[in-house]
N, C-alpha and C positions, 0 to 999 in steps of 0.2 A: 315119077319121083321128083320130088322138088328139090333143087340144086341150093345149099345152105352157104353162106360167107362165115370166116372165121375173126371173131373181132376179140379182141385183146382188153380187160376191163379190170380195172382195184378196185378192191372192197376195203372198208373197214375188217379190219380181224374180227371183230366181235358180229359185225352181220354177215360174214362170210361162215362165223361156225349158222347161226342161225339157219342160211338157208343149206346148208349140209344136212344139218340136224332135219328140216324140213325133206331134204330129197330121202334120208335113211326112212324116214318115219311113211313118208307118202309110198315107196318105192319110185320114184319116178328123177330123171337127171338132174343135176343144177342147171345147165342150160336148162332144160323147159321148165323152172321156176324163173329163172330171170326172162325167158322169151316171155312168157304169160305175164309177167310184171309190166315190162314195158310196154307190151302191148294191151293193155291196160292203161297205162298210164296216157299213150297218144291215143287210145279210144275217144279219150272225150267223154264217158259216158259213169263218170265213176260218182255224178250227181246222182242220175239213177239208180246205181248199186248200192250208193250210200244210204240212200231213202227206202228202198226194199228191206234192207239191214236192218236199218231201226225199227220201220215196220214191225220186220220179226219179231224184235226185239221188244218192242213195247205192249204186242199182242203177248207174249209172253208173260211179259211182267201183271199183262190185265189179266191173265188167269192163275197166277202167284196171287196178285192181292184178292183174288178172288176165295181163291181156296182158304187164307189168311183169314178173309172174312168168317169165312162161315166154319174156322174153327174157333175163333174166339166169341161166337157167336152161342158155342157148344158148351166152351169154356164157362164162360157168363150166364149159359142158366142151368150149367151143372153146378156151378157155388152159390147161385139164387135155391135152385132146390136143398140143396146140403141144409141151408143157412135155417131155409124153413123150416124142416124135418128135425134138425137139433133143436130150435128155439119152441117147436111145438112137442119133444119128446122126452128132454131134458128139465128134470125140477129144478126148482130152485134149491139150493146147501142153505143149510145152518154156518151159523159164524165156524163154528168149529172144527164142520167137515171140510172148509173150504181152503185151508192152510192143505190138508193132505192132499185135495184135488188140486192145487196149485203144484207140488210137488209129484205128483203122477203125471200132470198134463207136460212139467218140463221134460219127464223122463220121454213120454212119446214122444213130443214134439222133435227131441231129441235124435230117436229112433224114426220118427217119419225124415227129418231133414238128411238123412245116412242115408235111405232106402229112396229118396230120390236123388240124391248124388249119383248114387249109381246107379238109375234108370235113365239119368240123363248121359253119364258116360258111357252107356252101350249104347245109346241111337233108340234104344226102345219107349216108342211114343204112347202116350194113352190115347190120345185122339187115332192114331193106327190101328192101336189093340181092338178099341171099341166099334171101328169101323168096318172089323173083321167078326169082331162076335154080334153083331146086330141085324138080324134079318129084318132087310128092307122095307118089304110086304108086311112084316109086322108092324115096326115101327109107325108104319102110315095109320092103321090101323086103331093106334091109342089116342086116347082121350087128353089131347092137351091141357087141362085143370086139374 
């Protein structure tokens, strides 16, 4: 059993709740947060620790912007295809009809801009949805043109 000295130490009030709030959440003492602290700190070695950290931290980030990639990636030639399909499906109005279809389109657009408001305030992603309804093996399988 290792024999321990008892030393006497002031905190700031506000990092004194910190490391409390630290020992409740960990389970573990305020001594062995402040022992690991400074022992830590007379390591010497918190270059090292620093640079594994961001490591993490950056390999992280490089598969965020990765995934980011390759949704806007999904994004852009789902409104490439849209844009096609309407501009190849769609006639062209008469002078006349085209006052009434300006007044339909405000009405949907109206009703599309609702209906993603709140798709976007429950968390539910299109890019999610579609990447659960898409079997893989098919997908590979189509004819890109």
């Amino acid at each position: 059993m290792t024999k321990r000295a008892r030393m006497n130490v002031y905190f700031d009030p506000a990092l004194l709740k910190q490391v409390e709030a630290l020992a409740l959440r960990r389970n573990i003492s305020k001594s062995a947060i402040v022992e690991a602290a400074v022992s830590s700190f007379l390591a010497g070695d918190t270059t090292e620790r620093l640079e594994a950290a961001i490591s993490r931290r950056l390999d992280r980030l490089g598969r965020q912007v990765d995934a980011l990639d390759e949704d806007i990636a999904v994004l852009g030639e789902t409104l490439a295809l849209f844009v096609r399909f309407w501009l190849t499906f769609v006639p062209p109005m008469s002078e006349t009809a085209q006052a009434a279809a300006r007044a339909k389109g405000s009405e949907r657009f109206e009703g599309f801009m609702q209906t993603l408001g709140k798709r976007l305030a429950t968390g539910d992603r299109f890019l999610k949805e579609l990447s659960r309804d898409i079997d893989p093996d098919k997908l590979a399988n189509l004819d890109p043109s």
